[in-house]
N, C-alpha and C positions, 0 to 999 in steps of 0.2 A: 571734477571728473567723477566723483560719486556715486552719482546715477549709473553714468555707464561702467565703472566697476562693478556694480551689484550686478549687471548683465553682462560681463564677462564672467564673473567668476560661475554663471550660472550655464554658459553658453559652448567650456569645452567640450570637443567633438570626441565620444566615446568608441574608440577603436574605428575598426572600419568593415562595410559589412562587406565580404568578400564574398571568393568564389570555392572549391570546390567543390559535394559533396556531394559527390558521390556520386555521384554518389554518380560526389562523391562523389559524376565524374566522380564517381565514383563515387568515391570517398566522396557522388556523384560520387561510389566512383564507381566516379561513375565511369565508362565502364566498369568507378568504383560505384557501382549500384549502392558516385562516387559519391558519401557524405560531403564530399567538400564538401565532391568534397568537403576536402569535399570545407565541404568547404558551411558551416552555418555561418555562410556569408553575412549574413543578417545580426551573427553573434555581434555586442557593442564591444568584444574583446575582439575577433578573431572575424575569421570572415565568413562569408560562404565560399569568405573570400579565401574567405577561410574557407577556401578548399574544403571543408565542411563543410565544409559544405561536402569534402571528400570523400567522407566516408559512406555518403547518402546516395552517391551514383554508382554503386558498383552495379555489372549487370546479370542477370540468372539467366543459367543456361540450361534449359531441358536437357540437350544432348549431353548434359553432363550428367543430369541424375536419370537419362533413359541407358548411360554406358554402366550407371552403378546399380541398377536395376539387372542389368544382365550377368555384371560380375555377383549380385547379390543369388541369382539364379544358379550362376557358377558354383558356387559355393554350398549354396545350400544354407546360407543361417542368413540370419535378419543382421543387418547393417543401416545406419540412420541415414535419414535424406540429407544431401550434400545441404551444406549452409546456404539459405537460399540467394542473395545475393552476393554470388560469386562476380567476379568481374569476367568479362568476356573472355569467350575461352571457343577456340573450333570445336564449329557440330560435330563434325565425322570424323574427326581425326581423334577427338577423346576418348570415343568407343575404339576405335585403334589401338588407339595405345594398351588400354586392358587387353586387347585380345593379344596383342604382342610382347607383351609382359612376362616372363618366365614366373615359376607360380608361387616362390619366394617376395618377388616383387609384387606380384600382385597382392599377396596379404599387405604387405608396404603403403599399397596405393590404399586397401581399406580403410585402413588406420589411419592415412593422414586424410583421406577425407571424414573422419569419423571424429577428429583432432579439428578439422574447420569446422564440422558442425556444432563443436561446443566453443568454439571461438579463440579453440588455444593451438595459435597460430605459428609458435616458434618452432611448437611440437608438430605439428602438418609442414613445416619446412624443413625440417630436417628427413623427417620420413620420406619425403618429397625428393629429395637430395639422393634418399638412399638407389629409390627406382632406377637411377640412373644404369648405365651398363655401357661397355667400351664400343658394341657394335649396333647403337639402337638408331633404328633407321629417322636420318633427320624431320621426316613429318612428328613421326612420337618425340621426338626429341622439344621439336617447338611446341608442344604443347606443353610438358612437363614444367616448361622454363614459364609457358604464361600462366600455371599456376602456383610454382614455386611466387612469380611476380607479386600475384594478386595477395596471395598470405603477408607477404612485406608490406606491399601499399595498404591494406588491413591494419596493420600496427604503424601507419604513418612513415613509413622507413622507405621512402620516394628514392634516395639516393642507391638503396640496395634491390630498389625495384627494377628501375633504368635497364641495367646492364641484364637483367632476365627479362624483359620483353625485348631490347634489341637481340639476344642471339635467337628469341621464338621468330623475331621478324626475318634476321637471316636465313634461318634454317627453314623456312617457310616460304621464303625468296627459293630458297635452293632446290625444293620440290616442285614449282608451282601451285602451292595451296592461295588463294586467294581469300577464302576461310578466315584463314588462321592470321595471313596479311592482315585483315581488316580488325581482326580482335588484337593482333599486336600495335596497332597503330592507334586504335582507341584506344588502348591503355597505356602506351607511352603519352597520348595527349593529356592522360589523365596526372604523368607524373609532372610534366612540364607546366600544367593547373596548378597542380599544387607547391610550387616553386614561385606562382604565380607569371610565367611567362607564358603569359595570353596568345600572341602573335604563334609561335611555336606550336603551340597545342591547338590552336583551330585550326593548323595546318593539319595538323595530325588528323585530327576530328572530320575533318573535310576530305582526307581520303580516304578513311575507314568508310564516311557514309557514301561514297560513290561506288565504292567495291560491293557493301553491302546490298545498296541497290541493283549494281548490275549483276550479284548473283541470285538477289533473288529473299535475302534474310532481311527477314521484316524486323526479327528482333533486334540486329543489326541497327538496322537503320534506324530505331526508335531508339539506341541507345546514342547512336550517336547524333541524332538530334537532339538530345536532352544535353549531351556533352558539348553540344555548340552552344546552348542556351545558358550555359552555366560560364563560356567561356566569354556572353555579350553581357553577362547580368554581373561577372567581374569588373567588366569595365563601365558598368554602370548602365548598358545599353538597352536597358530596361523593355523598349517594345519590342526591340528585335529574342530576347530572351523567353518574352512571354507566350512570343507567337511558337517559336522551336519548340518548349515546353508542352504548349497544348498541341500541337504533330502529336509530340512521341507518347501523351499520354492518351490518344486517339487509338493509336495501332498497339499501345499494350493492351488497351482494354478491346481491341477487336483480336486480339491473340489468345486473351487471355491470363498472362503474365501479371499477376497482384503485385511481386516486387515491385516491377519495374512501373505502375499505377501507382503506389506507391509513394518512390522516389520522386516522378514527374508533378504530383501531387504536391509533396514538400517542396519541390523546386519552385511551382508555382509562388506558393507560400511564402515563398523567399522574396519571391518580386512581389509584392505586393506589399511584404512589410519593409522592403526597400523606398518603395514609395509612401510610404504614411499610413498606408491601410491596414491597421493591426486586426481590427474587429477578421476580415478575408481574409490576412494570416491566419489567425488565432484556426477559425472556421479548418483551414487546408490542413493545418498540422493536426488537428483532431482524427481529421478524417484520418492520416498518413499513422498515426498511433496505433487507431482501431486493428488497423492496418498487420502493419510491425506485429503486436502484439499478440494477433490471430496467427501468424507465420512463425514465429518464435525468432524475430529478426533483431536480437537484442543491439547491435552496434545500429542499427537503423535509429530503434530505440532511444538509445543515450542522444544522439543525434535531434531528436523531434525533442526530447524535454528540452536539450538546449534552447532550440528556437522559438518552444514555448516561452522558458524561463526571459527569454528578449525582450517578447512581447510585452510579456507583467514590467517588465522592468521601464521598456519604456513608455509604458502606461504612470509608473508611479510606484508600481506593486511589488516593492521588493521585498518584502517578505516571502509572496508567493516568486516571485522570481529568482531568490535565493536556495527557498527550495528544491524547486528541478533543474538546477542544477547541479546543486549537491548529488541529485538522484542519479542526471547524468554521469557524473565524477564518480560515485560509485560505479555503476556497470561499466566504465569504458576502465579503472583500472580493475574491476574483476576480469575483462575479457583481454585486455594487455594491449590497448589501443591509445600509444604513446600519444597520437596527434590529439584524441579527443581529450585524453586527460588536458593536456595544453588550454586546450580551448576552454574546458571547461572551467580551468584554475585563471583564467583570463578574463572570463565571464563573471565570474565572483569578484573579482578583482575592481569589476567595473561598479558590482551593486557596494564593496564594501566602498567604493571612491564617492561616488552617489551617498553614504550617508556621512560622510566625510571620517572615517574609519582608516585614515592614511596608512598606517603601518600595518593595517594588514593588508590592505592593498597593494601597497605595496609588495610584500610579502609575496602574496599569491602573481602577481605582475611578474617579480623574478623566476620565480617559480615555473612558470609557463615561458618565458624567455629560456630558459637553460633549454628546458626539453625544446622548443622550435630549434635552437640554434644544432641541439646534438641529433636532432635526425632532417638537419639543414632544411629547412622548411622557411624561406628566406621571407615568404608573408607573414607569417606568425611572426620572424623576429622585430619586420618592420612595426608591425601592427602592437607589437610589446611595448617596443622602444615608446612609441608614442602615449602609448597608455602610461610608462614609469614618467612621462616627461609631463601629465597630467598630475600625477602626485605629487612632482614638486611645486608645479606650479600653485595650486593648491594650499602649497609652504609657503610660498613664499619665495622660493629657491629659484628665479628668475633666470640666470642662468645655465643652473644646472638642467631645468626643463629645456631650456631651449638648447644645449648639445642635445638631447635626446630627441629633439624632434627635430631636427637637423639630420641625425643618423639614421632617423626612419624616416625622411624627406627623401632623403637620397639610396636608399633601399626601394623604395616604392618608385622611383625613375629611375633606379635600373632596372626591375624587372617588369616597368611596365604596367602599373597600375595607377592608372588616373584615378580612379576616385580615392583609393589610399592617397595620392599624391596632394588631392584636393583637403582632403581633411585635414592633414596636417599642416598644409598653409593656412586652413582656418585658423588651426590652432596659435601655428606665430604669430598671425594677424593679432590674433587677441591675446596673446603676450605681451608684444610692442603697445598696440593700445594702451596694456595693465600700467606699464613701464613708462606712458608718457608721449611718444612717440608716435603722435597722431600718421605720421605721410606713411613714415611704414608700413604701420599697421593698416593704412585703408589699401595699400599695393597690396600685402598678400591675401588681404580679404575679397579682392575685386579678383586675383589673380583665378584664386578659389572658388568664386563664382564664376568667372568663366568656362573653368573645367566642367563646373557642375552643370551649365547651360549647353555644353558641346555632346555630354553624353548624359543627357536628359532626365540626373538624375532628383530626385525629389525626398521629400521626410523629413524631420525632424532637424538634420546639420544642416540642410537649405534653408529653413526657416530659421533656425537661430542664425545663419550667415546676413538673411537678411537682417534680421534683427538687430544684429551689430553694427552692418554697414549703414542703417536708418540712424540708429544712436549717435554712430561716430558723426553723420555729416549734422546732424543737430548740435550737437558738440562744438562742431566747426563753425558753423552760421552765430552760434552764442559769442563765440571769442571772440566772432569778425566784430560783431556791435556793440563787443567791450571795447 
């Protein structure tokens, strides 16, 4: 069996590429204008699916920097441009709330928007916090709460987002704002992206964009098609993502809106290096760079080197792909962006496993496991699990890898993520094979290509899948005619 160990141990599946970002679905996020999400799905640690992809979807709202434009009037002194991809937020209702503001509070609101434009985000939630007051009429009220949201979902903290875009969604219920409905629904989709519960969040995604349509917000709708694309390119559904994508990056650029071009931009990029096409990756994320970095969109930023650093890597180039990551991993802990550090410490994890560098890989694996697990980020944990169960394997450590990819097996089918689910049957596959265990190992590698034929996905883990299952039945026919 020889041979086909040399192409096992050449053929495990590096993370998985996921969803958020942002953008992220924000983060994607999008309405995290979300990185996922945000997701750099596409990361071999993390996903876009990673929700990285999370942090890449957040959405920019004029009406927010035309409310801060008036209170800047108010005032009389220069205050900086809100951080431009903000997550979705109501048009009319955030110029509200400054004029309704008592005028203590409104220094409050300066400050913490002036706290997300440098990206220090704990400092804007708490200032945020402060605006508050016992008789402030529920329209202001739900907006405050979706921007308190979005500074959370910003530093990856999805669990302490939730509960502040449901009460913007009640108290928004409670006026009739329709608005504000549809920004709070996109950004709850956003959190439930980044948890990885796909079904949930297209629900979500899918009312926000009918609302937006039937009032009339283009920006609306462009975001939350981009948040549906991110929500089909998690689950691997790659044409249906591709098509949402170029919608919404259609009517940003007939808007206007560079973030949200952008974002749509690297979303692309995501699909395409989902599919094998790195050279059209490499191409999108340049452009999305230019981008970012003409805008001063630094978590966008961190975000795009990641999915550079992917490409290099799965090219071979890991030196160059070692690099921006690092670069990544600097700016997302100067800017206090829990999820991207994760990702980024994930990423690395992947190039030091690739030069067979175990124990730091290792290292950096756990690393990025603590932080998904403490701001509950249940794709990152699956998507760790699996990469630490790559390092053992790697040892040696046959069992040990396989509880671990057992633990992110069953992480990734409960919340819902086939193509996570798929990789990591690759991976027992070609454990059982390492071990001897021809029948096994061709079930969960057949089980794993089916996955991958049902949601069309393609790249690099499809091809070494086939690869494996070519070897194993040569393998087989050899023993029959011993």
């Amino acid at each position: 069996m020889e041979a086909l160990e040399d192409l096992l141990r050449d053929s495990l599946f590096q993370g998985v590429a996921a969803a958020i970002g942002l953008l992220v679905i924000i983060l994607g996020i999008v309405a995290f204008p979300v990185r996922w999400w945000w997701n750099r799905r596409n990361s071999p640690s993390a996903s876009r699916q990673d929700i990285a992809r999370l942090e890449q979807k957040v959405v920019t709202a004029p009406e927010l920097q035309k409310a801060l434009q008036q209170l800047k009037d108010e005032l009389k002194e220069e205050i900086p441009q809100v951080f431009n991809h903000m997550f979705a937020v109501a048009r009319d209702s955030t110029a509200t709330l400054v004029q309704q503001l008592p005028p203590d509070r409104t220094e409050l609101l300066r400050k913490a928007t002036e706290a997300q434009s440098q990206a220090r985000y704990r400092e804007a939630i708490e200032l945020l916090k402060q605006c508050d007051y016992p008789d402030m009429p529920a329209g202001e009220r739900a907006t405050l709460h979706l921007l308190v949201g979005n500074s959370y979902l910003y530093l990856g903290e999805a669990p302490s987002a939730e509960p502040e875009y449901a009460e913007a969604l009640a108290a928004a219920r409670q006026v009739g704002n329709r608005d504000t409905q549809a920004a709070a629904l996109g950004n709850l989709g956003l959190v439930y992206a980044s948890r990885g519960e796909l079904d949930d969040a297209e629900k979500q995604h899918k009312q926000s964009l009918e609302i937006n349509r039937e009032i009339g917000n283009r920006q609306g709708e462009a975001s939350a098609l981009g948040n549906l694309g991110l929500v089909y390119a998690g689950r691997g559904e790659l044409d249906r993502a591709e098509k949402q994508h170029k919608q919404s990056l259609e009517i940003n650029r007939e808007i206007g809106n560079r973030q949200g071009e952008a974002n749509q931009l690297g979303n692309l990029g995501l699909v395409y290096a989902d599919r094998g096409e790195l050279e059209k990756a490499e191409e999108h994320y340049r452009a999305v760079l230019n981008i970012q970095r003409d805008i001063g969109d630094r978590l966008g930023e961190s975000n795009t080197l990641g999915n550079l650093g992917n490409v290099y890597y799965h090219r071979g180039e890991l030196e160059k792909a070692e690099e921006h990551h690092k670069k990544a991993l600097e700016i997302d802990r100067d800017i206090g962006s829990r999820l991207g550090e994760a990702q980024d410490l994930g990423n690395l994890g992947n190039v030091y496993l690739q030069r067979r560098e175990l124990e730091k890989a290792e290292e950096h694996f756990k690393n990025s496991l603590a932080i998904h697990r403490e701001i509950g980020n249940r794709l990152g944990e699956a998507i760790q699990l699996g990469n630490l169960g790559n390092v053992y394997y790697h040892r040696g450590e046959l069992d040990k890898a396989e509880g671990h990819y057992k633990n992110g097996l069953e992480t990734h089918r409960q919340i819902g993520n086939r193509l996570g689910e798929a990789q990591i049957l690759g991976n027992l596959g070609l454990l059982y094979a390492d071990g001897g265990d021809i029948g096994k190992a061709r079930k969960h590698l057949q089980q794993a290509q089916a996955i991958y034929q049902e949601i069309g996905a393609g790249g690099p883990n499809v091809e070494n899948l086939r690869g494996a299952l070519e070897k194993l039945e040569r393998q087989e026919r050899g023993e029959e005619q011993a």
